[in-house]
C-alpha positions as a Markdown table, in Angstrom:
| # | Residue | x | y | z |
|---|---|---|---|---|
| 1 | Unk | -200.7 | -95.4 | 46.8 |
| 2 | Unk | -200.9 | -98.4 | 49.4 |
| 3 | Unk | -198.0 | -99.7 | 51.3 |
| 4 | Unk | -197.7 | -102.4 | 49.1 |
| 5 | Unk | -196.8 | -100.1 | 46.0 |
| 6 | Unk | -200.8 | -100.7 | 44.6 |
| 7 | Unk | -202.9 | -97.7 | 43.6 |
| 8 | Unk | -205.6 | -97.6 | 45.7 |
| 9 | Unk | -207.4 | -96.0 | 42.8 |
| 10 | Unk | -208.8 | -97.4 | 39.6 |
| 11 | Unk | -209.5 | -95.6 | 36.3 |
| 12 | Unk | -211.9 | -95.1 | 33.7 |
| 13 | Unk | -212.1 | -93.8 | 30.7 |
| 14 | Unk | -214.4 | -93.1 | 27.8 |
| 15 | Unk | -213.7 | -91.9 | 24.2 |
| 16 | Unk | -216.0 | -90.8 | 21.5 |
| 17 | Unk | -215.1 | -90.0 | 18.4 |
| 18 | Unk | -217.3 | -86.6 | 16.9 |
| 19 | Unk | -217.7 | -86.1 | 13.3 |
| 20 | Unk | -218.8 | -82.3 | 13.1 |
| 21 | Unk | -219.9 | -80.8 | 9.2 |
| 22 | Unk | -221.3 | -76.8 | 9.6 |
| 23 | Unk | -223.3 | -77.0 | 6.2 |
| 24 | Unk | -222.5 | -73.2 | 5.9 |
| 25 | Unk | -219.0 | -73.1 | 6.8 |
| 26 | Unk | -217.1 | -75.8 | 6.0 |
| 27 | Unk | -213.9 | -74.6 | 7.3 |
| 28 | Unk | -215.3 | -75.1 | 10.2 |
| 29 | Unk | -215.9 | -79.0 | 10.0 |
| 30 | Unk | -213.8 | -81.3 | 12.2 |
| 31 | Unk | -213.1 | -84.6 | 13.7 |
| 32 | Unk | -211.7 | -85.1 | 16.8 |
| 33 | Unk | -211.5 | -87.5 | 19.5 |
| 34 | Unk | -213.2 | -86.2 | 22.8 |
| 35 | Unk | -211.9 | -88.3 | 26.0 |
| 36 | Unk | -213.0 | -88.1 | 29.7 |
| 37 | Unk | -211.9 | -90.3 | 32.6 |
| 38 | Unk | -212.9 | -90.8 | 36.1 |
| 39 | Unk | -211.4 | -92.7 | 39.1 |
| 40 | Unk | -212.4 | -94.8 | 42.2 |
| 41 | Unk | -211.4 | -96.7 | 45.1 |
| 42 | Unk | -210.2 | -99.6 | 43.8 |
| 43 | Unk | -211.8 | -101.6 | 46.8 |
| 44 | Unk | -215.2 | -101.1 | 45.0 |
| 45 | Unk | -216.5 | -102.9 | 42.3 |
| 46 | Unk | -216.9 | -100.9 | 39.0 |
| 47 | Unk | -221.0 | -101.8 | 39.0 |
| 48 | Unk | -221.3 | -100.3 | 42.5 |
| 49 | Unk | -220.1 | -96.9 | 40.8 |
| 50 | Unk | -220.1 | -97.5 | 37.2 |
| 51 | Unk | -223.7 | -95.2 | 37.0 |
| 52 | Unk | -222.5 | -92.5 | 38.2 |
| 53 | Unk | -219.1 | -92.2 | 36.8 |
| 54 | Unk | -220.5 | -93.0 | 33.1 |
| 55 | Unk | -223.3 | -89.6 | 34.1 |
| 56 | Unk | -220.2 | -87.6 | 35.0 |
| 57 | Unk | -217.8 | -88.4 | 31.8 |
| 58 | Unk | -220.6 | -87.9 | 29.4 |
| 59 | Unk | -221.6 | -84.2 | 30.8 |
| 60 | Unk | -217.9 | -83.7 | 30.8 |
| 61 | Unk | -217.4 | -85.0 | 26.9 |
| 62 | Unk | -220.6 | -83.2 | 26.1 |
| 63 | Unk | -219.3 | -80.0 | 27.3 |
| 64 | Unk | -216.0 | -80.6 | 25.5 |
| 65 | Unk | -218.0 | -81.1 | 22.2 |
| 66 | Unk | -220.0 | -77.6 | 22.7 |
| 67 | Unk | -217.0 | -76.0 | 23.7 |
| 68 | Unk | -215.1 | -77.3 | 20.2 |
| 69 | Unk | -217.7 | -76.4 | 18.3 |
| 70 | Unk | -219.3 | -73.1 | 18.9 |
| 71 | Unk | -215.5 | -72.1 | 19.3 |
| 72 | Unk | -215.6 | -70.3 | 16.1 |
| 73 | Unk | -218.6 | -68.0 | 16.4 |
């Protein structure tokens, strides 16, 4: 936080929503909302960082979808 009571970070965040059928074991099937976020210095602009953050969430989501569904073997 800076002296002035501002963050001197910014946040964001990315959501995907996953739709997951197992055609041979439907108990299995789920849908779920899979969220990652990432911050920066708020004193750069978001297209100056915006690549790499974006690269980072998405590994992170994808995990998070692997993780949720192989779960269950």
């Amino acid at each position: 936080m800076s002296a002035d009571g501002y963050s001197n970070l910014t946040q964001l965040k990315m959501t995907v929503n996953v739709r997951f059928v197992n055609n041979k074991k439907h108990a299995d099937d789920f849908e779920r909302r899979f969220t990652a976020s990432a911050e920066y210095d708020a004193s750069q602009q978001l297209n100056s960082v915006q690549e790499e953050l974006v690269t980072q969430m998405i590994k992170d989501i994808v995990d998070q979808i692997l993780n949720a569904t192989v779960a269950n073997w």
